[in-house]
N, C-alpha and C positions, 0 to 999 in steps of 0.2 A: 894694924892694917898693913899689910905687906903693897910697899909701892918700889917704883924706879923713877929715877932724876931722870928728867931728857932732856933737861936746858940748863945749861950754868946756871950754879948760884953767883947770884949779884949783890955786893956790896952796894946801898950807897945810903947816907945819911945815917940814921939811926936805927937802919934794917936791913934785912938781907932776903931776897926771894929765890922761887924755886916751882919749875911745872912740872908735873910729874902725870902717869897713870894711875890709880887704885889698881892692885891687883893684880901689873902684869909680872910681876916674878915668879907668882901663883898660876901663869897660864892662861887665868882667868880677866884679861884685862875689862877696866870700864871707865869710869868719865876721868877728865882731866879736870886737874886741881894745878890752880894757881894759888902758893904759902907765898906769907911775907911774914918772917917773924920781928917780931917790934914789943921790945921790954921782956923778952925772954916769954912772950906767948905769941904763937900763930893765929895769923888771918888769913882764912881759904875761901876762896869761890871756887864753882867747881861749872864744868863747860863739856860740851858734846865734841872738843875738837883741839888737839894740842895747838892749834891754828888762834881759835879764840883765848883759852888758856893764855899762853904768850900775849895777844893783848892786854888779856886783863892784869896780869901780871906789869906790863908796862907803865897801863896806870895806877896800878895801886903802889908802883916805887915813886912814880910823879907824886903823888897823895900825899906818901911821906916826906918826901923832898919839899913839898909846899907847907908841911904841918901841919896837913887835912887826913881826918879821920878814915882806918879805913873798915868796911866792913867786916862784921862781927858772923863767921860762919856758923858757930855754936849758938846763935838767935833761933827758939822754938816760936814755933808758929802763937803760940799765946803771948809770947810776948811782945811780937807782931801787933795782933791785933788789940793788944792794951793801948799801943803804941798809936795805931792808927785811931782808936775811938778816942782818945784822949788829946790827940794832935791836931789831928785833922776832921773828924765827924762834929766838933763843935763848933767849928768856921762854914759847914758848908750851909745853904739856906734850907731846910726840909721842915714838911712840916711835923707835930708833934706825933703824930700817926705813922708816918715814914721812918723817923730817926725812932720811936718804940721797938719796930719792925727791926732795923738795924742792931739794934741794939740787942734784940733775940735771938739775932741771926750768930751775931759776934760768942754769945752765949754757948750755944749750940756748937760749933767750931770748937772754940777753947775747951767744951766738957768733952768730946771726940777726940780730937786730934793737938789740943792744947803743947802736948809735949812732945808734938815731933821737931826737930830740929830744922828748918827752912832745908838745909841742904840735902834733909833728907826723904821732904815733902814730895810724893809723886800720883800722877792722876789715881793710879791704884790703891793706894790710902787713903784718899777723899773717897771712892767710889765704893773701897768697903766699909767706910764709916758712913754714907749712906746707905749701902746696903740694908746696915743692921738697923737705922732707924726707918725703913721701910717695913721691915720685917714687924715695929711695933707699930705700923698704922700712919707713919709722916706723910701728909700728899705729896704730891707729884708741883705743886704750886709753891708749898713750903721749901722743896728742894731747890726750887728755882732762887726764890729770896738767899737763899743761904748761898749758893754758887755764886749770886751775883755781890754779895759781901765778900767772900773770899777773894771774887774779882780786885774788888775794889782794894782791897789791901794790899792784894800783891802787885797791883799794878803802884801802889804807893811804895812799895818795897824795890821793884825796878825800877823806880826813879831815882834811890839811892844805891844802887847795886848791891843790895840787900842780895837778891837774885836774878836771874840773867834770864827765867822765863815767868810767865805768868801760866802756870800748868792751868787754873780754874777754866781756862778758856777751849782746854780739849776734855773736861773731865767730862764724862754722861751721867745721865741720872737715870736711878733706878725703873725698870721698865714695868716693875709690877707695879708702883708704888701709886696710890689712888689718884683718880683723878679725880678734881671737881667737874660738874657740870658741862659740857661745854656752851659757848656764849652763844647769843642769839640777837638779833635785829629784827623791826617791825620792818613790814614791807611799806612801799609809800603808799598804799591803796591804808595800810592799817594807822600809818602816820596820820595819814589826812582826816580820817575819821574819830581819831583823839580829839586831834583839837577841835574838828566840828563839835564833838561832844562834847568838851570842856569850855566851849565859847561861852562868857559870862561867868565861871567859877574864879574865885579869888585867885588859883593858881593857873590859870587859864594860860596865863604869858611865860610861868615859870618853864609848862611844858614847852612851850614853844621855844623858847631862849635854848632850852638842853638840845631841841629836837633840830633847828635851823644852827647854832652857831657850837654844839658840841662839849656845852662847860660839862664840869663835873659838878654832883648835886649842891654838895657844899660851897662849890665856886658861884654858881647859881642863885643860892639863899644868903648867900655875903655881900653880893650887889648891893651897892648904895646908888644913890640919884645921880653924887658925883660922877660917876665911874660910865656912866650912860649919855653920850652925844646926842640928844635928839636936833639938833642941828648940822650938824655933820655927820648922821649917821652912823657913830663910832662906839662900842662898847669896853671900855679896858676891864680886863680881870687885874686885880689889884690884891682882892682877901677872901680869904671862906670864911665860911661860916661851921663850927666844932664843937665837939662835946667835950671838955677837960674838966674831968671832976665834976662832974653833972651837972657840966652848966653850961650852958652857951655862950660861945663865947668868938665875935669878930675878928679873925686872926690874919695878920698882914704876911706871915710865914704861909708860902703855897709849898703844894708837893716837888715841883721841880724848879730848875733854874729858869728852864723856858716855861712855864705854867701865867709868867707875868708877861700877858701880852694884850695888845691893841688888836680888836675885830669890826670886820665893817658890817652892818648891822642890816639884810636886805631888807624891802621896800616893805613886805607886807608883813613884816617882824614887827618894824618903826612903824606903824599903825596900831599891831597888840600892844607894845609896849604904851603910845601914848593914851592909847584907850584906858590903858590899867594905871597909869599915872594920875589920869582924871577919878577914877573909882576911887583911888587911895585918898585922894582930897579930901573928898565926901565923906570919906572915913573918918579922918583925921578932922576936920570940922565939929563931926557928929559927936565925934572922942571926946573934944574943947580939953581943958587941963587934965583931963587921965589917959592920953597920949602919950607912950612911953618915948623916952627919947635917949633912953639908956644906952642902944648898942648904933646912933648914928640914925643919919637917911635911909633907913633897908628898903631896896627894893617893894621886898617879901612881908607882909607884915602881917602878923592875927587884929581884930577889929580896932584894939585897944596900942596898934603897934610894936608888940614886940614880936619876935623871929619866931614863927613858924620850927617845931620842933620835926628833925628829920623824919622821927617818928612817923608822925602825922601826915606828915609829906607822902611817904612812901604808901601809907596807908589809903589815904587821898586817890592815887595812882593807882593802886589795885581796886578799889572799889570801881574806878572808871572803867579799865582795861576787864574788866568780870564781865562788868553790866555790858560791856561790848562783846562779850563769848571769847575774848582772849588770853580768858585766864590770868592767873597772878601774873604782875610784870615789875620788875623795880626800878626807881627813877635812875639808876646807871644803864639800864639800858637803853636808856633814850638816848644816853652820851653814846654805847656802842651800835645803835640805829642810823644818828649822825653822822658818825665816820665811814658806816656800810654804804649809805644814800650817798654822800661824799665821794666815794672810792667808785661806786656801780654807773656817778654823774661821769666819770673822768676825770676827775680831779688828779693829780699827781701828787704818789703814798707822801712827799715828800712835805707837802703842801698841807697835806691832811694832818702831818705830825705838828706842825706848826701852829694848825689849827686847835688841836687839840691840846696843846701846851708838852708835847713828848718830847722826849730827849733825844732826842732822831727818830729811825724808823719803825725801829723790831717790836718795840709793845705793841703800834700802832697795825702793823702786819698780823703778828703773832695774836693778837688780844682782840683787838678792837674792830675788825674789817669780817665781816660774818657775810655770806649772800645771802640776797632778799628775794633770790627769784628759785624757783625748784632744779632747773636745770643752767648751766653754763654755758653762753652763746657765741665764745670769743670765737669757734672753726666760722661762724657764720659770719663775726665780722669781721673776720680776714679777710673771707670770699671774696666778703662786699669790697675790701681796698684791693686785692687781688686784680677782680671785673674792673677798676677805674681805668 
């Protein structure tokens, strides 16, 4: 690699640096590299600016000088992310559906781009190695998981100055590459006529819970008695409810960090729920000792008490939503209906993230906010604050 020195070389401790160009001897100049050699091998970061270069250079003599390690330029991106699943994806809270995901995601990277070398990772090598798995049929949803894994690493990698950007954050994704579906919301004229129709059905309050406070279905069917204030009106999400190894099973691991929060529970919710608290009784009386009591308090329960299979659930919900001429529907849409109703009330996107257990705002934007009405009215109500 033909370079030129543009900064003295610096003694001090047990190494000596150097910031140079790639290239300009050759005519051809391009990024700046900051060398510190230590033990008779080089460690380079490389920067957009002889300006930053000399920074880093500054501190990676401090490093030495302290007896703190310094980054390693010849680190490929696989080994990266061995790094990162290994280090960090086992500390963080996800649930086992999330960190699978993750964990495929990680997969997929390393078989691609496993052996490019960090310094040498750039938007255009991410975007032709999704290219090519566009070309075999990868969606457009899939790419999104994987971006936001690459995110994540490398944003753990600029916390050690591994690297000085986090490229996943300008890379684009494939424009052919399939889309799924796109999402959809009940209007409130179709909301309100579920639950009229489902008034008296064992799941009667489930739809309701997803349709007024926005859980996710799982978070829904993991309710326990505990988890429900009927005196002060408060709902905590606490656990889901999961399929691992074909079995159901009460899991205190949610999908996100904010997914575990406190909701206030409105008036005519705290009326379905206590109605269906009493029905459960009745149940559970009639049960006498073949009452399962295996998975806890569950809200949710089949006659005999144990957790209603998602299955069944889902099924449940299309049978209603058919016989209402609405067609198949799935009980996450009633999560993406709630946030629509949510967003179309006023509410602020901010509010509704929080509501819904997001990690800020962009799922809750991007994913979850559908309109319910056929045209868009905001010129109209400008007008109206315009006329005040």
């Amino acid at each position: 690699m033909a370079a030129t020195s543009t900064a003295r070389t610096k003694s001090v401790g047990n190494g000596s640096g150097s910031v140079y160009q790639e290239g300009a001897r050759t005519g051809n100049p391009g990024r700046w590299v900051a060398q510190v050699k230590i033990d008779d091998k080089y460690r380079r970061t490389y920067h957009p600016s002889e300006a930053k270069a000399k920074r880093a250079l500054r501190t990676m003599l401090a490093n030495v000088e302290r007896g703190e390690g310094i980054p390693d330029g010849n680190m490929t991106l696989g080994e990266l992310l061995e790094r990162w699943r290994t280090k960090v994806l086992p500390a963080q809270n996800l649930s086992p559906a999330t960190r699978n995901n993750y964990q495929w995601a990680t997969n997929v990277l390393i078989d691609d781009l496993g052996g490019t070398r960090l310094r040498r990772l750039t938007p255009d090598a991410v975007e032709a190695a999704f290219e090519a798995r566009a070309a075999d049929g990868m969606s457009h949803s899939s790419f999104i998981k994987i971006r936001s894994v690459l995110g994540r690493a490398l944003d753990y990698a600029q916390r050690r100055q591994l690297v000085t950007t986090n490229i996943a954050r300008i890379v684009e994704l494939p424009a052919d590459a399939e889309r799924t579906e796109e999402g959809r919301a009940m209007t409130p004229e179709q909301a309100r006529a579920l639950l009229a129709h489902t008034d008296g059905h064992p799941l009667h309050a489930y739809w309701a819970i997803m349709l007024y406070l926005g859980l996710r279905p799982g978070e829904t069917a993991g309710l326990t008695w505990p988890d429900i204030d009927l005196t002060n009106n408060i709902l905590h999400v606490r656990r889901s409810l999961k399929i691992e190894q074909k079995k159901l099973v009460v899991d205190e691991r949610l999908k996100t960090t904010r997914s575990r929060r406190s909701l206030d529970i409105p008036t005519p919710l705290v009326d379905i729920i206590a109605e269906h608290r009493r029905r459960q009784e009745q149940q559970r009386e009639a049960a006498g000792a073949a009452w399962s009591t295996e998975h806890g308090a569950l809200v949710f329960t089949t006659a005999n008490g144990t957790p209603h299979h998602p299955r069944n659930i889902a099924r449940t919900l299309t049978a209603a939503t058919q016989k209402l001429g609405y067609g198949h529907w799935h009980p996450h849409e009633l999560r993406h209906t709630a946030a629509s109703l949510m967003s179309e009330a006023g509410i602020p996107i901010e509010t509704i993230a929080d509501q819904l257990g997001h990690d800020g705002t962009r799922m809750t934007l991007l994913i979850y906010r559908h309109a319910t009405k056929p045209t868009v009215n905001a010129g109209h109500a400008m007008i109206q604050h315009l006329d005040r």
